[in-house]
MOPAC internal coordinates of N, CA, C and O (Angstrom, degrees):
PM7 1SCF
backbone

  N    0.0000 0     0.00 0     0.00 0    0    0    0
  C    1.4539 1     0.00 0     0.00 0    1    0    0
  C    1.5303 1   109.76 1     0.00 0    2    1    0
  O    1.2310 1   125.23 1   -38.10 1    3    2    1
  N    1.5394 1   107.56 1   141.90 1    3    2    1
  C    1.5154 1    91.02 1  -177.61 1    5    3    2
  C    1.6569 1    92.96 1  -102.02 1    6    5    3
  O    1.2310 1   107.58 1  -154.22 1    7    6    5
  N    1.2363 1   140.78 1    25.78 1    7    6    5
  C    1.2689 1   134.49 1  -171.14 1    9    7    6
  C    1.9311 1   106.55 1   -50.18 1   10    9    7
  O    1.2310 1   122.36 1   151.78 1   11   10    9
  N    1.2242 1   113.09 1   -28.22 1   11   10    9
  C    1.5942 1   113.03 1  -174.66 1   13   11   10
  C    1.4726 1   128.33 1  -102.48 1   14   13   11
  O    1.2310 1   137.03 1  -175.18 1   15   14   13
  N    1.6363 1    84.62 1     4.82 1   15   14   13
  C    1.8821 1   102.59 1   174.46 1   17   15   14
  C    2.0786 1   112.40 1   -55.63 1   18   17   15
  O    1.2310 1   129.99 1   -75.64 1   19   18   17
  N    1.1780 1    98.35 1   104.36 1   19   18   17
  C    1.7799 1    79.59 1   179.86 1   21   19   18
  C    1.9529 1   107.34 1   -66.87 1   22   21   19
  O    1.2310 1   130.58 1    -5.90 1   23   22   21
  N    1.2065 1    97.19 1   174.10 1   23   22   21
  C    1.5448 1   119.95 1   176.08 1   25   23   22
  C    1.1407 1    99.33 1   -86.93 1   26   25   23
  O    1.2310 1   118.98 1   -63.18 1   27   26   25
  N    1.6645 1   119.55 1   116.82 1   27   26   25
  C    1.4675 1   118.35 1   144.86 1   29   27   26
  C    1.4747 1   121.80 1   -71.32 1   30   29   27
  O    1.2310 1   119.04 1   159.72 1   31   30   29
  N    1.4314 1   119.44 1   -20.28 1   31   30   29
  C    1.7924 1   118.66 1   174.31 1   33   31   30
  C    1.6762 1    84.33 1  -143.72 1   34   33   31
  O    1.2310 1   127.92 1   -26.39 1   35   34   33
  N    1.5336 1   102.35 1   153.61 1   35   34   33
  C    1.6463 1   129.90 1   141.55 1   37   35   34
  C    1.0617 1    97.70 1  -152.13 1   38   37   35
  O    1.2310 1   136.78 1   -62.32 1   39   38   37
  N    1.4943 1    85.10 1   117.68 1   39   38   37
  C    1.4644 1   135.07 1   171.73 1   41   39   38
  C    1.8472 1   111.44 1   -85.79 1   42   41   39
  O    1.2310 1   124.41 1   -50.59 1   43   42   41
  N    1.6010 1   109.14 1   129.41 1   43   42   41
  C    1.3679 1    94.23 1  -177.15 1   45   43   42
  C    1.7325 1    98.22 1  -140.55 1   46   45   43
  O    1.2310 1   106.85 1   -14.81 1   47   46   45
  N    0.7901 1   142.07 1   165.19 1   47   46   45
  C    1.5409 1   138.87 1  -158.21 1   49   47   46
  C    1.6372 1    77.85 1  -127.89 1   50   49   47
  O    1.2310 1   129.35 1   -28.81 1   51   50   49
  N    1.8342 1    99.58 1   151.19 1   51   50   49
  C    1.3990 1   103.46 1   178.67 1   53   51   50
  C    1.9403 1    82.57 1  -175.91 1   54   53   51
  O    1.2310 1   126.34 1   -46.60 1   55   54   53
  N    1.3304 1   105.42 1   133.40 1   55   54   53
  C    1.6884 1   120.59 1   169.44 1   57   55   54
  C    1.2582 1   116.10 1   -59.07 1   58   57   55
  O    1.2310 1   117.54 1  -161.33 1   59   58   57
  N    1.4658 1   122.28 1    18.67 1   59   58   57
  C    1.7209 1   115.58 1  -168.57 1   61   59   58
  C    1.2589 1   106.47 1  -178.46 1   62   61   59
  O    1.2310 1   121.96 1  -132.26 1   63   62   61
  N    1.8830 1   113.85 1    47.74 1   63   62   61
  C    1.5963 1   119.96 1  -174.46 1   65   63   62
  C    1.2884 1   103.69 1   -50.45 1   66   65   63
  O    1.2310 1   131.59 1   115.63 1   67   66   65
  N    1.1608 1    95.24 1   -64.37 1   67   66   65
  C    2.1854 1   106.08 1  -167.70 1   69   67   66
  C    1.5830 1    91.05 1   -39.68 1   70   69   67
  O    1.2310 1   111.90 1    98.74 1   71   70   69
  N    1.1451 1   132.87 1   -81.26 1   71   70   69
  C    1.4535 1   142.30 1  -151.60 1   73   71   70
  C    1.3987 1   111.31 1   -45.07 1   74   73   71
  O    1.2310 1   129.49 1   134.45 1   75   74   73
  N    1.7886 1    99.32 1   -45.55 1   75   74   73
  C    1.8021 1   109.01 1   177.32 1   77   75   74
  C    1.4062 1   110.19 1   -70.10 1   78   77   75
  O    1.2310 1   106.84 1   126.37 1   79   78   77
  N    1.2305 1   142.09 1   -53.63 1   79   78   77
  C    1.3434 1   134.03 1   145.75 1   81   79   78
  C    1.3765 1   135.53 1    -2.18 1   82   81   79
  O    1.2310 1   137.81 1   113.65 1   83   82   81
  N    1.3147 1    83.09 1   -66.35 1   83   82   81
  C    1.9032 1   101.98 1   178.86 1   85   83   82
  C    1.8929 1   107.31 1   -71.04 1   86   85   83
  O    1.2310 1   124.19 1   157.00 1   87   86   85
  N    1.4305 1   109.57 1   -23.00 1   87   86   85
  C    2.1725 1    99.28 1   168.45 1   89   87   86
  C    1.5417 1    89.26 1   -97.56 1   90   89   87
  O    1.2310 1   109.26 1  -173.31 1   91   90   89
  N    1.3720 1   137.73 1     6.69 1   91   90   89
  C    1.9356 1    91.30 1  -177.20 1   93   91   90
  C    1.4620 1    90.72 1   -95.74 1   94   93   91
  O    1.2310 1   120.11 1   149.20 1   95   94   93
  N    2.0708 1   117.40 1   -30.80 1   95   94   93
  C    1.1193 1   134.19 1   178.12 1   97   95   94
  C    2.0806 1   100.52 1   -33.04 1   98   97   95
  O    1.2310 1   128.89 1   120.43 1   99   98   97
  N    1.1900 1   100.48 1   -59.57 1   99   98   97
  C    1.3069 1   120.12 1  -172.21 1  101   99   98
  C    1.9378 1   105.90 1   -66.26 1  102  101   99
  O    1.2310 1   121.76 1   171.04 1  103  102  101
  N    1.1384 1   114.24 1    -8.96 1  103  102  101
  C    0.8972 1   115.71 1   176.76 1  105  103  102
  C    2.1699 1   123.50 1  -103.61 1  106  105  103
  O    1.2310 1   135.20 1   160.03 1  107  106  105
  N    1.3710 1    88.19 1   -19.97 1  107  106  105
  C    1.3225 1    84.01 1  -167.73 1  109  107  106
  C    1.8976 1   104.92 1   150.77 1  110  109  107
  O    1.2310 1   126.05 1   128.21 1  111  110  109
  N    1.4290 1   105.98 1   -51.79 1  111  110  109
  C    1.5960 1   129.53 1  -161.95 1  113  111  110
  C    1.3654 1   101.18 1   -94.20 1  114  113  111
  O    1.2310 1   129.02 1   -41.33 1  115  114  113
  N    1.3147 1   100.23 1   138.67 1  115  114  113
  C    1.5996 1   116.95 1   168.95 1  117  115  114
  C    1.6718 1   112.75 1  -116.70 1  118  117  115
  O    1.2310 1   119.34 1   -86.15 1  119  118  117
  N    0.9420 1   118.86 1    93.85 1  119  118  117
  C    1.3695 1   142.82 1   148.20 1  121  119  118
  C    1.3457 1   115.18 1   -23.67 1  122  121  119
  O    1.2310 1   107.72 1   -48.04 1  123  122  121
  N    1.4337 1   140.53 1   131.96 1  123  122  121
  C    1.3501 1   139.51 1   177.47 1  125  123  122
  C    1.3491 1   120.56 1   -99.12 1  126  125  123
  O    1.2310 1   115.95 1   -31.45 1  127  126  125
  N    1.3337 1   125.31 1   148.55 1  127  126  125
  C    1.0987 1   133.75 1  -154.18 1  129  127  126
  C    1.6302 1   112.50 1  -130.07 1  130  129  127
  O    1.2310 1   122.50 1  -157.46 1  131  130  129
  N    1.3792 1   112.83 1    22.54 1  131  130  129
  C    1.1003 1   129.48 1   158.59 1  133  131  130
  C    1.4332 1   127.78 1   -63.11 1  134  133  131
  O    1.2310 1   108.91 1   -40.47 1  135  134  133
  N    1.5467 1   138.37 1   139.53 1  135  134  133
  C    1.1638 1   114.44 1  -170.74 1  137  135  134
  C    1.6376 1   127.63 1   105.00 1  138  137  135
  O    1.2310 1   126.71 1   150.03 1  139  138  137
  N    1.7399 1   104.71 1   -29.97 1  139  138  137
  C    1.3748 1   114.19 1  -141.77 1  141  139  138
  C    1.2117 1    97.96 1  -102.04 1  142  141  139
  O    1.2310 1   114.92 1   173.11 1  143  142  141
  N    1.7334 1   127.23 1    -6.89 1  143  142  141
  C    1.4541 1   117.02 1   161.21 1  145  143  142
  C    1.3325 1   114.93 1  -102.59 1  146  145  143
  O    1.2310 1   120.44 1     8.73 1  147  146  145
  N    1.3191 1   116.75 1  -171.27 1  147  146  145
  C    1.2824 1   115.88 1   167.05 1  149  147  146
  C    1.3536 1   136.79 1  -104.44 1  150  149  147
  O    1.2310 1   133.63 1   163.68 1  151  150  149
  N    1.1942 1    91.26 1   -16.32 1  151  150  149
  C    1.4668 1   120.21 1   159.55 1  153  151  150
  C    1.8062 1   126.55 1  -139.68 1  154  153  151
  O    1.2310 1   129.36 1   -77.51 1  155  154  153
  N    1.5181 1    99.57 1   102.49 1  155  154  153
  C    1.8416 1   100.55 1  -172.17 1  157  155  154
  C    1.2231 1   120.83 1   -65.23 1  158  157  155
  O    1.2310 1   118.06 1     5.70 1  159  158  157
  N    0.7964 1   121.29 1  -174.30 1  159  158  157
  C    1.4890 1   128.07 1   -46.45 1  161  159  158
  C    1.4913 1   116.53 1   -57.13 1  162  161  159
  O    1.2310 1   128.29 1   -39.80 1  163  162  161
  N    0.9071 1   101.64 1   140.20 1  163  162  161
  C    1.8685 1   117.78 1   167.82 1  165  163  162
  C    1.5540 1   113.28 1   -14.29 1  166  165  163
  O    1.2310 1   121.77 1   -61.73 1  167  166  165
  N    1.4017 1   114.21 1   118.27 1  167  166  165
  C    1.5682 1    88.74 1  -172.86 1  169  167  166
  C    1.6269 1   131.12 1   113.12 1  170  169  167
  O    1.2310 1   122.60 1   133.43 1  171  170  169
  N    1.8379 1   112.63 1   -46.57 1  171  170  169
  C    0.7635 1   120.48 1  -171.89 1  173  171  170
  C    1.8556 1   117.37 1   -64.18 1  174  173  171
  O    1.2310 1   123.01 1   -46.03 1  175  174  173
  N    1.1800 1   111.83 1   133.97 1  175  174  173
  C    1.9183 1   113.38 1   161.49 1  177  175  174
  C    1.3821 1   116.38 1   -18.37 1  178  177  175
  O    1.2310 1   106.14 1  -120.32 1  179  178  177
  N    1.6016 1   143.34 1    59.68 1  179  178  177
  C    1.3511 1   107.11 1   174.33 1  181  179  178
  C    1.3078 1   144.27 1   -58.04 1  182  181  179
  O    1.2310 1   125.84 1   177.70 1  183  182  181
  N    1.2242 1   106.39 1    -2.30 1  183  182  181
  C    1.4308 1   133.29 1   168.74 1  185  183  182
  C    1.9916 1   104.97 1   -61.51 1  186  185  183
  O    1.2310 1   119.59 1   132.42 1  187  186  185
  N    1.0462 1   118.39 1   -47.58 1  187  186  185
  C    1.1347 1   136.31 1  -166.89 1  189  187  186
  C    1.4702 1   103.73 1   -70.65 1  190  189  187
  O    1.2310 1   117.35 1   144.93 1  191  190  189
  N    1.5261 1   122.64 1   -35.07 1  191  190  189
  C    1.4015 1   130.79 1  -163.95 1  193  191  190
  C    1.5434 1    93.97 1  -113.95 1  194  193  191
  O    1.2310 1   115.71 1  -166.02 1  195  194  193
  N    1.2652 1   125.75 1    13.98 1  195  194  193
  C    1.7532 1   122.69 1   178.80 1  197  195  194
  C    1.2053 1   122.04 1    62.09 1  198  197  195
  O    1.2310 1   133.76 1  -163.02 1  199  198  197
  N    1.5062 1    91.00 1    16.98 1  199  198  197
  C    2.0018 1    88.97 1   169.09 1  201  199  198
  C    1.4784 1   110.88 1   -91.09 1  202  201  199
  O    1.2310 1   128.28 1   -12.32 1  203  202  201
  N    1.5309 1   101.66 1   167.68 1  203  202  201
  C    1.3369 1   112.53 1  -175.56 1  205  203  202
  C    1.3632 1    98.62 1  -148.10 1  206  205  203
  O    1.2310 1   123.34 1   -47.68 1  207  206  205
  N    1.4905 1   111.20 1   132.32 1  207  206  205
  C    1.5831 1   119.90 1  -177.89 1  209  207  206
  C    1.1102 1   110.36 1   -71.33 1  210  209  207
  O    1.2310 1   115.85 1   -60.70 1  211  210  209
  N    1.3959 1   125.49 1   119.30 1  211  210  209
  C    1.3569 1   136.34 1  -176.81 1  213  211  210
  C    1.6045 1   101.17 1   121.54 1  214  213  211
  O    1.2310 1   124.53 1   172.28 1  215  214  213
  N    0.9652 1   108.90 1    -7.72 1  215  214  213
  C    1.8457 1   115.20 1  -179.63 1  217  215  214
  C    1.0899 1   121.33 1   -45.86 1  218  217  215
  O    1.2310 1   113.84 1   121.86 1  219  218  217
  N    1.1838 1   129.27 1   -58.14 1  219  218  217
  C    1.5172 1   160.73 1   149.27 1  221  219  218
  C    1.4585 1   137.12 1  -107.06 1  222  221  219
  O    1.2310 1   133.57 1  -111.75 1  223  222  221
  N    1.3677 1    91.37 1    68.25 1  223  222  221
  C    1.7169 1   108.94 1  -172.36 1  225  223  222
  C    1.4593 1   114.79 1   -39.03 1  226  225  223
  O    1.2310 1   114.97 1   129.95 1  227  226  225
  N    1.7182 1   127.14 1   -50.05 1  227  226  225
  C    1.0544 1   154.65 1  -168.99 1  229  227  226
  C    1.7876 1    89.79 1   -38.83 1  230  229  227
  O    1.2310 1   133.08 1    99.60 1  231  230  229
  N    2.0293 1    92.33 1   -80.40 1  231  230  229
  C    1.6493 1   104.25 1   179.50 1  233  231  230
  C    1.6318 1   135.03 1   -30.10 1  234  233  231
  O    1.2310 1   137.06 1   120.30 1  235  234  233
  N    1.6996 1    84.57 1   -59.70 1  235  234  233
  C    1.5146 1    94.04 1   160.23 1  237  235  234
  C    1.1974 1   141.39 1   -43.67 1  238  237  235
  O    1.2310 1   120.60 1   144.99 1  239  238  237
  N    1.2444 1   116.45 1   -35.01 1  239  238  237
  C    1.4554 1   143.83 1   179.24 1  241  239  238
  C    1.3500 1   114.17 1   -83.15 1  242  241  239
  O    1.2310 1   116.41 1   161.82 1  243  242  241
  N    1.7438 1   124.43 1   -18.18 1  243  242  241
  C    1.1307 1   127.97 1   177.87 1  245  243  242
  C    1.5419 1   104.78 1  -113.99 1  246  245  243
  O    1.2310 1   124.73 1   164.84 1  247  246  245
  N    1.3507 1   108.53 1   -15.16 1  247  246  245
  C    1.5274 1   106.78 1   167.38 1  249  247  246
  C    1.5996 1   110.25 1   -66.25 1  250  249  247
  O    1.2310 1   117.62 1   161.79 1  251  250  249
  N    0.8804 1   122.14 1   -18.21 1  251  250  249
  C    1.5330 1   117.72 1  -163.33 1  253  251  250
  C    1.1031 1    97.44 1  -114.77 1  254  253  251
  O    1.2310 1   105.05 1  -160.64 1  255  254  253
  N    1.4479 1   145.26 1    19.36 1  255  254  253
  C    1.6276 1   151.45 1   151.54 1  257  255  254
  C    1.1694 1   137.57 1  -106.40 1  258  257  255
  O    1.2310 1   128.76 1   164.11 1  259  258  257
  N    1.5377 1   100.73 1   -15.89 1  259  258  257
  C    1.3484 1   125.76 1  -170.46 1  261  259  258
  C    1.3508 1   120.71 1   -55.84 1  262  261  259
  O    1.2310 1    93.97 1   -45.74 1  263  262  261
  N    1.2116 1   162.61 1   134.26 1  263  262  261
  C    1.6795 1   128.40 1   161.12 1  265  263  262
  C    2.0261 1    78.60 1  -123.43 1  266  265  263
  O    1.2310 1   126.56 1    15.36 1  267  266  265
  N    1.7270 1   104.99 1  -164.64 1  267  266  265
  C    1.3757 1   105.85 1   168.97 1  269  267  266
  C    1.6719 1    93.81 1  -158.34 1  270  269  267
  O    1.2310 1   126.39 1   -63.68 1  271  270  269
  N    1.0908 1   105.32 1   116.32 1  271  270  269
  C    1.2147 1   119.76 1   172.66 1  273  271  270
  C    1.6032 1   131.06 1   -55.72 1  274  273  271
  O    1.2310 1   125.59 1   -42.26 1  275  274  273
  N    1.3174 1   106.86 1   137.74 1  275  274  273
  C    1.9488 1    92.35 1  -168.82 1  277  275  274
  C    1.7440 1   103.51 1   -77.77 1  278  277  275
  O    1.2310 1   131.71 1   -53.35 1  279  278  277
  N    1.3062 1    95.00 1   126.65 1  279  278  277
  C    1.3125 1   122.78 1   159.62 1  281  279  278
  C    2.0154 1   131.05 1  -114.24 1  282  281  279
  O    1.2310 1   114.11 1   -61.31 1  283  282  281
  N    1.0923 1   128.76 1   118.69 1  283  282  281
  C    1.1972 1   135.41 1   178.37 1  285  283  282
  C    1.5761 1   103.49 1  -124.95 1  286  285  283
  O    1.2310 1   130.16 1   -18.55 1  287  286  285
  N    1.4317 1    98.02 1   161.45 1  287  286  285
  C    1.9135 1   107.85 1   163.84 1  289  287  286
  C    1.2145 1   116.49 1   -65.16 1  290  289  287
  O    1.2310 1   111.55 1   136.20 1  291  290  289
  N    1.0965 1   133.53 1   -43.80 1  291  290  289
  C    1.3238 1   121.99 1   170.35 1  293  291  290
  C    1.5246 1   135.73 1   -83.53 1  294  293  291
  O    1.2310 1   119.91 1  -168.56 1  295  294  293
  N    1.7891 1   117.78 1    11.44 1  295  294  293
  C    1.1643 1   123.09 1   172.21 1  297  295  294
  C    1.3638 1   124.27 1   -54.09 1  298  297  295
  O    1.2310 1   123.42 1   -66.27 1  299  298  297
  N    1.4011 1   111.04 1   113.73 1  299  298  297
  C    1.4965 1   127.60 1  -166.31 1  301  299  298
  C    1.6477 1   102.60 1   -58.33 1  302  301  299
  O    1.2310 1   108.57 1     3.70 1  303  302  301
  N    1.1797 1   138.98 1  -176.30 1  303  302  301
  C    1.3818 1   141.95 1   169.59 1  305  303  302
  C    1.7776 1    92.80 1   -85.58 1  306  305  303
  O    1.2310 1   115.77 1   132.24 1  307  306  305
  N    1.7762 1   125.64 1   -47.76 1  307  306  305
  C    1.3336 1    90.51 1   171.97 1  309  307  306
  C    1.0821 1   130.06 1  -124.06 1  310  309  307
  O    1.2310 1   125.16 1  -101.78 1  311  310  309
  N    1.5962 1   107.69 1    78.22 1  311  310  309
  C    1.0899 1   148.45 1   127.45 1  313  311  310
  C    1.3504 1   133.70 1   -81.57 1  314  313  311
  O    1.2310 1   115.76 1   147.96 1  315  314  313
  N    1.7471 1   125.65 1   -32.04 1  315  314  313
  C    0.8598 1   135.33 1   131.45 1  317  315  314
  C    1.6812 1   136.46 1   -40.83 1  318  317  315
  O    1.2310 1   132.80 1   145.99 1  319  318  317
  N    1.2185 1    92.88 1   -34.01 1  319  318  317
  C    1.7221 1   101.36 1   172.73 1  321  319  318
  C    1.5676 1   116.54 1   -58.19 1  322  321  319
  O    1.2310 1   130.73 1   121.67 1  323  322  321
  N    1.4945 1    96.90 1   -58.33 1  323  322  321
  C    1.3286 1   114.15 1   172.38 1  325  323  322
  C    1.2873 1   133.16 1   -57.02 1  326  325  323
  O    1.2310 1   121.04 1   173.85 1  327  326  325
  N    1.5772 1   115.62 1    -6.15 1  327  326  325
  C    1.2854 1   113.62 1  -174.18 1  329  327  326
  C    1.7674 1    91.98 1   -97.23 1  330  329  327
  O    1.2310 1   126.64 1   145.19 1  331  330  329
  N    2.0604 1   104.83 1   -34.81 1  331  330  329
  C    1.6506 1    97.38 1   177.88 1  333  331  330
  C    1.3957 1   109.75 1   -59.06 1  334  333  331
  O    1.2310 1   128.24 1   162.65 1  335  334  333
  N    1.2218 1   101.74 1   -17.35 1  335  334  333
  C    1.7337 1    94.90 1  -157.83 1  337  335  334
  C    1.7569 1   107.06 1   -85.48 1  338  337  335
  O    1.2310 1   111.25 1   164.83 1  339  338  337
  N    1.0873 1   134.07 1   -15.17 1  339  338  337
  C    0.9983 1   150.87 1   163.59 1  341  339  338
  C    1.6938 1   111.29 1   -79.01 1  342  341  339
  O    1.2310 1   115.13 1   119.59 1  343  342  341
  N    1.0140 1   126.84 1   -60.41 1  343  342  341
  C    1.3508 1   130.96 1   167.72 1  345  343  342
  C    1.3381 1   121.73 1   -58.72 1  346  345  343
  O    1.2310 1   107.77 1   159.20 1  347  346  345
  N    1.4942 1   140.44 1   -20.80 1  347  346  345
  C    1.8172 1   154.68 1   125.61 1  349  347  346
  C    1.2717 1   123.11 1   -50.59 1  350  349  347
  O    1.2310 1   114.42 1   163.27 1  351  350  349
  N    1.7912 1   128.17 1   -16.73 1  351  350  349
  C    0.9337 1   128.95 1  -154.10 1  353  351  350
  C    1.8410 1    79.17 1  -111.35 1  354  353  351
  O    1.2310 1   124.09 1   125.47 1  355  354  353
  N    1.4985 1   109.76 1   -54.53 1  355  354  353
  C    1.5617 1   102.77 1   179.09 1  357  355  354
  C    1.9980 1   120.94 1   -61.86 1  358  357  355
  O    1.2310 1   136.74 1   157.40 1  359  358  357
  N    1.3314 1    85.19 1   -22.60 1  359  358  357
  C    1.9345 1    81.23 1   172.97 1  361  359  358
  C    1.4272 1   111.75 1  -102.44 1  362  361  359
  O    1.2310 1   118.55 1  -162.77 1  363  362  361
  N    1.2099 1   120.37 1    17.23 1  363  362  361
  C    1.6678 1   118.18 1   154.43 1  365  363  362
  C    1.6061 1   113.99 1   -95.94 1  366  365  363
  O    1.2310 1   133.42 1   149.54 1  367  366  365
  N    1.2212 1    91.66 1   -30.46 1  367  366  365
  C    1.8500 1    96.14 1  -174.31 1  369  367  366
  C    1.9455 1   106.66 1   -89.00 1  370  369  367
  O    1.2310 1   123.58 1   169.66 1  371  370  369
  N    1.4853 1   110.74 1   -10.34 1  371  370  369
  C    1.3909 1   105.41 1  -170.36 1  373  371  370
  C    1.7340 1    99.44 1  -125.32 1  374  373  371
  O    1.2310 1   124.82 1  -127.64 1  375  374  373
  N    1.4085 1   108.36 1    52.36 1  375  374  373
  C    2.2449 1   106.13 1  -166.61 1  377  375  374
  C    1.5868 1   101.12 1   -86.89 1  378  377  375
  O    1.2310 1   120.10 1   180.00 1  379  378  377

């Protein structure tokens, strides 16, 4: 069973990554930012790798929603609370 495999990423799509980031930041939590280009690392030439913006609209569109939630092996259950509770607390105050 893999029931005890921890998460190296959870990934969660949300209309306002940057913004949600910036209250858990403000809260305590750092939010991951994995995911969030379309081509990694951050930064890189896409010109250089033959991309072209507009290439993959889909990606793009999910690059910029993405956040990834902190996960470790030893995350307690409330520790888990706290990450919902922070992530419910920013989509009541931002509807």
């Amino acid at each position: 069973s893999n029931d005890n495999l921890p998460y190296l990423r959870y990934p969660i799509l949300t209309g306002k990554a940057e913004k949600l980031r910036r209250f858990a930041k403000k809260k305590g939590m750092i939010l991951g930012d994995w995911y969030s280009h379309v081509i990694d690392p951050k930064g890189v030439d896409l010109t250089k790798v033959g991309y072209q913006r507009g290439g993959c609209p889909v990606a793009e569109k999910i690059a910029k929603e993405v956040v990834n939630l902190p996960t470790y092996p030893r995350m307690s259950e409330n520790d888990a609370e706290k990450v919902v509770k922070i992530i419910y607390d920013f989509h009541q105050r931002n509807k």
